[in-house]
PyMOL CGO cylinders between C-alpha atoms (Angstrom):
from pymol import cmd
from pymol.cgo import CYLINDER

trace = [
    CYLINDER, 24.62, 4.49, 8.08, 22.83, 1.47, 9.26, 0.3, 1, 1, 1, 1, 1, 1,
    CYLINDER, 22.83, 1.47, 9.26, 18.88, 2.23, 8.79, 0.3, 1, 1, 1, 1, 1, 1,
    CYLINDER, 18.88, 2.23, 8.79, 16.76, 1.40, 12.51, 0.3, 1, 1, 1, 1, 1, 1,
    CYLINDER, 16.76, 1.40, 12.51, 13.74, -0.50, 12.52, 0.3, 1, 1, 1, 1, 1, 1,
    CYLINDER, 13.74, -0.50, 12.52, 13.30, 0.78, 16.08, 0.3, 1, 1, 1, 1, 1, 1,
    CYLINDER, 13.30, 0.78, 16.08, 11.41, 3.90, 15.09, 0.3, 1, 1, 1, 1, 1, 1,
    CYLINDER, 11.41, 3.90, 15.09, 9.04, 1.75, 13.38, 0.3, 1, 1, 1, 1, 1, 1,
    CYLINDER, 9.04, 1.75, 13.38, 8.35, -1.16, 15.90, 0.3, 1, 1, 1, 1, 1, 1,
    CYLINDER, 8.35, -1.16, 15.90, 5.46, 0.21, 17.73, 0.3, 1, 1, 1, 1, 1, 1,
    CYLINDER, 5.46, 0.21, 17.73, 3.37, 0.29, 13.90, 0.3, 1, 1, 1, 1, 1, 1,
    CYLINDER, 3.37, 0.29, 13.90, 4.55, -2.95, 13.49, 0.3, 1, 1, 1, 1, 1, 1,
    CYLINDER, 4.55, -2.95, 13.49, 3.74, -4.13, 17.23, 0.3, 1, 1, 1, 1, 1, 1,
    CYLINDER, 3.74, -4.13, 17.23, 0.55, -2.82, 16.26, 0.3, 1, 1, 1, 1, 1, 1,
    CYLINDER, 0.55, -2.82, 16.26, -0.20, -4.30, 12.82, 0.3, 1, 1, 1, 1, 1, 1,
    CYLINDER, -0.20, -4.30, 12.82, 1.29, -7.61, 14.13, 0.3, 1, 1, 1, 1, 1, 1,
    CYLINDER, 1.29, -7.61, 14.13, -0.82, -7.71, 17.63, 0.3, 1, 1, 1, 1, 1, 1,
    CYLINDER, -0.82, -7.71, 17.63, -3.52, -10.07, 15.91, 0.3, 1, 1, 1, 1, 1, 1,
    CYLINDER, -3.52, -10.07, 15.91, -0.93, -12.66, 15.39, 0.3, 1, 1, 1, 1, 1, 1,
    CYLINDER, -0.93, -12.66, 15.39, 0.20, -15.38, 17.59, 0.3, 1, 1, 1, 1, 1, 1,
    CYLINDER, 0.20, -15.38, 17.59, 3.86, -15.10, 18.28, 0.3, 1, 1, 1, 1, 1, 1,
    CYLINDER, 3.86, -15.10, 18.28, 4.93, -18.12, 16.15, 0.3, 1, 1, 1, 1, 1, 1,
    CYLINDER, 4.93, -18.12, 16.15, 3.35, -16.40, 12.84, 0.3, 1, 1, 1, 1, 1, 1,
    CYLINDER, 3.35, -16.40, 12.84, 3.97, -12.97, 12.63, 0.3, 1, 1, 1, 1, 1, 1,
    CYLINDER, 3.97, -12.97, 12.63, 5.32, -13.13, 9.22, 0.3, 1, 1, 1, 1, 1, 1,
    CYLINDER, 5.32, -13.13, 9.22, 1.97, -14.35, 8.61, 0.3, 1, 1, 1, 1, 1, 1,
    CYLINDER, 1.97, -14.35, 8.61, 1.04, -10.89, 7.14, 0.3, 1, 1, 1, 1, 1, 1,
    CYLINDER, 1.04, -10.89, 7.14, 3.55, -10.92, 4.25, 0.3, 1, 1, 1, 1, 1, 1,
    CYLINDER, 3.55, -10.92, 4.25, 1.85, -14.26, 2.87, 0.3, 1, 1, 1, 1, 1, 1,
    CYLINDER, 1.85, -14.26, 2.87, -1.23, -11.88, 2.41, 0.3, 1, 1, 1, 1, 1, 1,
    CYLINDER, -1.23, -11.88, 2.41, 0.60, -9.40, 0.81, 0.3, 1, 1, 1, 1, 1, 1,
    CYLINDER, 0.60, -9.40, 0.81, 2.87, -11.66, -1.73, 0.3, 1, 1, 1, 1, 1, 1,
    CYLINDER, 2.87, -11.66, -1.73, -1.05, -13.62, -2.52, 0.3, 1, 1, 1, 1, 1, 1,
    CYLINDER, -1.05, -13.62, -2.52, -2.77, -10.56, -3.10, 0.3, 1, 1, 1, 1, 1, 1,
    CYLINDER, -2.77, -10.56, -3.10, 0.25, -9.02, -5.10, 0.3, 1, 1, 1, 1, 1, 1,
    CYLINDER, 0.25, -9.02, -5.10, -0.15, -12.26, -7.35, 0.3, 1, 1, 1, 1, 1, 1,
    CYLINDER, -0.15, -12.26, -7.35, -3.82, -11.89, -7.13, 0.3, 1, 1, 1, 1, 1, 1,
    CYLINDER, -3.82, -11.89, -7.13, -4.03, -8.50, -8.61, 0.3, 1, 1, 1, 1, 1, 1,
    CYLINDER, -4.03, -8.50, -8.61, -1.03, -8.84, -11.57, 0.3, 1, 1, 1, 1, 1, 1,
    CYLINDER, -1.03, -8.84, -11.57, -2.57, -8.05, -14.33, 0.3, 1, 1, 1, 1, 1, 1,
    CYLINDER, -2.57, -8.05, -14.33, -1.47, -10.91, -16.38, 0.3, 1, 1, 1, 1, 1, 1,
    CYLINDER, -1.47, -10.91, -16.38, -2.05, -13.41, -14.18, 0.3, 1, 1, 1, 1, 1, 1,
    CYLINDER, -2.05, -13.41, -14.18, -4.66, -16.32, -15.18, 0.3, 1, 1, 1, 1, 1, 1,
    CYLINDER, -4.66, -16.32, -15.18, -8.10, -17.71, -13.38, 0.3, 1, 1, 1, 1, 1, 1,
    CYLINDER, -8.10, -17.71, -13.38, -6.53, -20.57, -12.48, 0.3, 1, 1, 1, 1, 1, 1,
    CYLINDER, -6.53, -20.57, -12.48, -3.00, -19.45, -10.57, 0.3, 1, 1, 1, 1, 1, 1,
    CYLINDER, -3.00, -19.45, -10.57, -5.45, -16.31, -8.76, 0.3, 1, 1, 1, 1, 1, 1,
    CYLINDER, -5.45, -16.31, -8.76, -7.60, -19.37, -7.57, 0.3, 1, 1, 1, 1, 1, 1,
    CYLINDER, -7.60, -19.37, -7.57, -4.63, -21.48, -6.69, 0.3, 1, 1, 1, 1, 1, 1,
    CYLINDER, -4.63, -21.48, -6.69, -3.42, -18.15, -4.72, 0.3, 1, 1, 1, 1, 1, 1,
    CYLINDER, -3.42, -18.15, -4.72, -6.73, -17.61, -2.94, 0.3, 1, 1, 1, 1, 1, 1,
    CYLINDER, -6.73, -17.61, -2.94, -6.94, -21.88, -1.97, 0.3, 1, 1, 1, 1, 1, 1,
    CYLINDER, -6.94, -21.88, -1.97, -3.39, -21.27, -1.01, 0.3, 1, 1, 1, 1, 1, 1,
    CYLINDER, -3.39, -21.27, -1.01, -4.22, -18.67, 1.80, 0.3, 1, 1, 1, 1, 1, 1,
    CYLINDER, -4.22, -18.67, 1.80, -7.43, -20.35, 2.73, 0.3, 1, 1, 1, 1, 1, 1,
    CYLINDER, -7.43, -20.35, 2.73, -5.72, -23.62, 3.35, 0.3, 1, 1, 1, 1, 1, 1,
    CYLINDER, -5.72, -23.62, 3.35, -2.63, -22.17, 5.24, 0.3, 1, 1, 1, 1, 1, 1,
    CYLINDER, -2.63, -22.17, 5.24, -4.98, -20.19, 8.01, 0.3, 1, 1, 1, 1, 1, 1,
    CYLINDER, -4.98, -20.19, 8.01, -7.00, -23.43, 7.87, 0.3, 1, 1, 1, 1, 1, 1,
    CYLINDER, -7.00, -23.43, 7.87, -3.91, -25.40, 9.15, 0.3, 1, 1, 1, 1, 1, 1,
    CYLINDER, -3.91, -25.40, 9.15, -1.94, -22.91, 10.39, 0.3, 1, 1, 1, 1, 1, 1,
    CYLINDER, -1.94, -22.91, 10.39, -4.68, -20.99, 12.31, 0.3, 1, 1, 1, 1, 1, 1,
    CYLINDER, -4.68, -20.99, 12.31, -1.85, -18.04, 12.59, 0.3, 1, 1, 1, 1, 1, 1,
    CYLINDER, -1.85, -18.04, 12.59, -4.22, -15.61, 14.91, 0.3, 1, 1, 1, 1, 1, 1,
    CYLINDER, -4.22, -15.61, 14.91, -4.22, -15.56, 18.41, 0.3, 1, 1, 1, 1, 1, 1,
    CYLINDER, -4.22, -15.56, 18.41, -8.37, -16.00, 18.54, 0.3, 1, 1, 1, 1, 1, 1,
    CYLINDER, -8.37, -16.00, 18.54, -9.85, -18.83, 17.39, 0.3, 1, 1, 1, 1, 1, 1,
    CYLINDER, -9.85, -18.83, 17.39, -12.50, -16.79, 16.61, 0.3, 1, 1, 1, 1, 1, 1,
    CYLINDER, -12.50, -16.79, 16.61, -10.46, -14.69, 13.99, 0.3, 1, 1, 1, 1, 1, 1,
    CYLINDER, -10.46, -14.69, 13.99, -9.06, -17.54, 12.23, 0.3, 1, 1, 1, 1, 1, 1,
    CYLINDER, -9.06, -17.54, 12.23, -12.50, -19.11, 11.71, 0.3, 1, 1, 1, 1, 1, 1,
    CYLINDER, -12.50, -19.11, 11.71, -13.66, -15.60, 10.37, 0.3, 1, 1, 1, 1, 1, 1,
    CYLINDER, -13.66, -15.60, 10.37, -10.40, -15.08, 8.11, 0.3, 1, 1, 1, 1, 1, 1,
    CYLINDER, -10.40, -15.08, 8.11, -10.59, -19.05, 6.81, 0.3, 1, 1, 1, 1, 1, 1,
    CYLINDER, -10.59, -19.05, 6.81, -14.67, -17.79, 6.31, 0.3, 1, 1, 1, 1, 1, 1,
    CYLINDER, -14.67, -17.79, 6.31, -13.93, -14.65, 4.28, 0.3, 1, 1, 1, 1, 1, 1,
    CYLINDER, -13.93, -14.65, 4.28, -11.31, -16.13, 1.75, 0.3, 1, 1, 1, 1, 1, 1,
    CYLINDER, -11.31, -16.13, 1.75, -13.42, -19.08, 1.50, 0.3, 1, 1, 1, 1, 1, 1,
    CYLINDER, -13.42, -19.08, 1.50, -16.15, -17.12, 0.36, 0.3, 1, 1, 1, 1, 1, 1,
    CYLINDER, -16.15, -17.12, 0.36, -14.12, -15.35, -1.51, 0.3, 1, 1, 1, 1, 1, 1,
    CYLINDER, -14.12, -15.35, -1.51, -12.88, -18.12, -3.37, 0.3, 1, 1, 1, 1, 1, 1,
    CYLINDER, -12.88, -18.12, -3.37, -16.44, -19.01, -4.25, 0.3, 1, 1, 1, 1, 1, 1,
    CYLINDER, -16.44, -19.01, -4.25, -17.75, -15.05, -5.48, 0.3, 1, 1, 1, 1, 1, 1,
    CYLINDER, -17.75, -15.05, -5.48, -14.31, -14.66, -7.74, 0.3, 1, 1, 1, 1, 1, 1,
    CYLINDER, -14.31, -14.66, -7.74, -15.21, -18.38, -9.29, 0.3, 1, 1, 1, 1, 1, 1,
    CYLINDER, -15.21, -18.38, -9.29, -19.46, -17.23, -9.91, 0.3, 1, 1, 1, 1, 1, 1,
    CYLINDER, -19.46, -17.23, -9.91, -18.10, -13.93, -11.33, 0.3, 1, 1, 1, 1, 1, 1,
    CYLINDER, -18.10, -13.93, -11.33, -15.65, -15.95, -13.07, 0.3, 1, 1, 1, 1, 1, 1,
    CYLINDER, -15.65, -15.95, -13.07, -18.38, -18.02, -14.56, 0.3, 1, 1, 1, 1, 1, 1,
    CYLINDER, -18.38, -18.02, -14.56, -20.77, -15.07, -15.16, 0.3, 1, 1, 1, 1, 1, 1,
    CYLINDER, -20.77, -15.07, -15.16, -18.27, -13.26, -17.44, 0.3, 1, 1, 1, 1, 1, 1,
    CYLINDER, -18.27, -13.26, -17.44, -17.25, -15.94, -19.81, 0.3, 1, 1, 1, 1, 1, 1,
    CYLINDER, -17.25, -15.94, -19.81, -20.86, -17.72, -19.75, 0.3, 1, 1, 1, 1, 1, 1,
    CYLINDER, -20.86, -17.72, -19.75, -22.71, -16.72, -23.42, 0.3, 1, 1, 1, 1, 1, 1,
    CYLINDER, -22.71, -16.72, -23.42, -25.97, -16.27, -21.03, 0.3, 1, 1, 1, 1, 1, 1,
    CYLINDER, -25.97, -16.27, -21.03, -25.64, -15.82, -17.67, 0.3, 1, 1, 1, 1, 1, 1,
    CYLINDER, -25.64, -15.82, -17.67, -28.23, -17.42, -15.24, 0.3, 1, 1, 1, 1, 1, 1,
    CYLINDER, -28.23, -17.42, -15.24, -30.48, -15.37, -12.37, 0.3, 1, 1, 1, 1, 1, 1,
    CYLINDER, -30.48, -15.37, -12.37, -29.12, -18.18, -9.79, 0.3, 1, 1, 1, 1, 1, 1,
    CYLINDER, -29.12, -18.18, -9.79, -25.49, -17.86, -9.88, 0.3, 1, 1, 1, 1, 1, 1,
    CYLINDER, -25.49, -17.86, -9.88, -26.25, -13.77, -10.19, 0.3, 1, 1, 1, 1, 1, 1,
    CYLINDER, -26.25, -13.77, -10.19, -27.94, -13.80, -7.14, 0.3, 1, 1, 1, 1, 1, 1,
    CYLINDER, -27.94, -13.80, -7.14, -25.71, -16.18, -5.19, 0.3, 1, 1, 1, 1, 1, 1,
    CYLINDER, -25.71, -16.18, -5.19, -23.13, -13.74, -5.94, 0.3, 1, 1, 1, 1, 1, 1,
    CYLINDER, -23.13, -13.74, -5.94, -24.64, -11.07, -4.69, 0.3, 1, 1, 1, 1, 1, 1,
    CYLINDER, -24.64, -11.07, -4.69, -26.05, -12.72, -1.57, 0.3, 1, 1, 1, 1, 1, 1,
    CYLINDER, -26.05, -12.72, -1.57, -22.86, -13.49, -0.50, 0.3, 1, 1, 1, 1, 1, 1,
    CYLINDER, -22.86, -13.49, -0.50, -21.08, -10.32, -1.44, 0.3, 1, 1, 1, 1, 1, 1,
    CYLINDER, -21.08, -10.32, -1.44, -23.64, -9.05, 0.86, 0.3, 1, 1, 1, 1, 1, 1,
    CYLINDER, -23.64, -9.05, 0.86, -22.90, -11.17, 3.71, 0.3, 1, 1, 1, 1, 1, 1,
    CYLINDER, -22.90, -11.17, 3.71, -19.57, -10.82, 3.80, 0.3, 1, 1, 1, 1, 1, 1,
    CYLINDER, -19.57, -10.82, 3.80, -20.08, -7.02, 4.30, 0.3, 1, 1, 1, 1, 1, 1,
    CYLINDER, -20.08, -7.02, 4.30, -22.88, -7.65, 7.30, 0.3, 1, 1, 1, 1, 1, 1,
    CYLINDER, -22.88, -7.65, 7.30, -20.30, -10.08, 8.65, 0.3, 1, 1, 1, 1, 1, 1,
    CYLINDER, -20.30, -10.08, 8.65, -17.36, -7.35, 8.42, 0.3, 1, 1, 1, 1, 1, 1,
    CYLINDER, -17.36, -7.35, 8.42, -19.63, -5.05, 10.09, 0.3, 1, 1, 1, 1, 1, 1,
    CYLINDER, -19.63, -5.05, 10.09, -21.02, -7.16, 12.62, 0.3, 1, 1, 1, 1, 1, 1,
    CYLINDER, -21.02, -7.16, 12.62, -17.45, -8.37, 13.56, 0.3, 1, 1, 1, 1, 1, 1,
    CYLINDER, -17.45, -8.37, 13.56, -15.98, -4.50, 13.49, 0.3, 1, 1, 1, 1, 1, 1,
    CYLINDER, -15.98, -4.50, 13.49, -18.65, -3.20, 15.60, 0.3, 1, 1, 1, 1, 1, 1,
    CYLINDER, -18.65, -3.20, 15.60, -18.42, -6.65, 18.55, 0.3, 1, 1, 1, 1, 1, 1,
    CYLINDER, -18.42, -6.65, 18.55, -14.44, -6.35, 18.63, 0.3, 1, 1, 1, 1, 1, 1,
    CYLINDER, -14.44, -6.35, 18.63, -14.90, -2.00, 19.00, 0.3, 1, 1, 1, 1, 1, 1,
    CYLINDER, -14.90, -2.00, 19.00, -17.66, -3.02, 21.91, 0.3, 1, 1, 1, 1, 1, 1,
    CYLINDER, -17.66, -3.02, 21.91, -15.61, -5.99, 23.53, 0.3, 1, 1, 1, 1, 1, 1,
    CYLINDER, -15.61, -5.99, 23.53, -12.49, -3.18, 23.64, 0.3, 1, 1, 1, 1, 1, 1,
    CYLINDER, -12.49, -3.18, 23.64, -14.65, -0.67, 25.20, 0.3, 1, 1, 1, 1, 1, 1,
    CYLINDER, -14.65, -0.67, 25.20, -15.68, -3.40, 28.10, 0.3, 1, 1, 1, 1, 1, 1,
    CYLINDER, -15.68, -3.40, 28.10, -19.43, -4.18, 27.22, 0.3, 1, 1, 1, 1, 1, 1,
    CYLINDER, -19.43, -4.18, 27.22, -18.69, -7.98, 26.88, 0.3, 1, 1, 1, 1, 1, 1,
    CYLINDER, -18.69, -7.98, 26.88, -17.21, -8.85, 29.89, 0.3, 1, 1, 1, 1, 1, 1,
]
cmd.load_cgo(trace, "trace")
């Protein structure tokens, strides 16, 4: 019994739509970084590697179909990057300082207004307000 991807094509349709046609495997690069990202044994340095990895390949790449969304994506792992390196710091400093504290949070912050903003303009560009 040969098993059919056919059943399954329209959730994949779907969770590949953002995609340009050339990079739809695009999605599995997140999954094998984020699976290396989260091992538990894995060190500071190869989960930075991972995360400067991504960021570079949608940098050069630019794998989504809207410009816009691979400047946002290249945006959020950047920034990324730069909160896991203060945290990073933080936790193995003897005394941590107020400025790396509060960049930290700053930018945790913004990343969740930018989420936001960018859920809520896609939602009204689908409904029609934007054009």
């Amino acid at each position: 019994y040969r098993f059919k991807l056919v059943r399954f094509k329209p959730f994949l349709e779907f969770y590949q739509a953002c995609y340009s046609d050339r990079y739809h495997w695009f999605s599995a690069v997140y999954c094998i970084a984020f699976i290396i990202f989260l091992s538990a044994k894995t060190s500071f340095l190869v989960q930075m590697m991972t995360l400067i990895t991504v960021t570079t390949l949608v940098t050069l790449l630019k794998p989504y179909r809207s410009e816009w969304t691979n400047i946002s994506d290249t945006f959020l792992v950047l920034n990324l990057v730069f909160v896991y390196a203060l945290l990073y710091q933080q936790v193995t400093a003897q005394k941590p300082d107020n400025a790396s504290t509060a960049f930290v949070y700053i930018s945790i912050i913004a990343v969740y207004i930018y989420t936001i903003a960018r859920g809520l303009y896609v939602l009204l560009n689908e409904l029609g307000l934007f054009k």
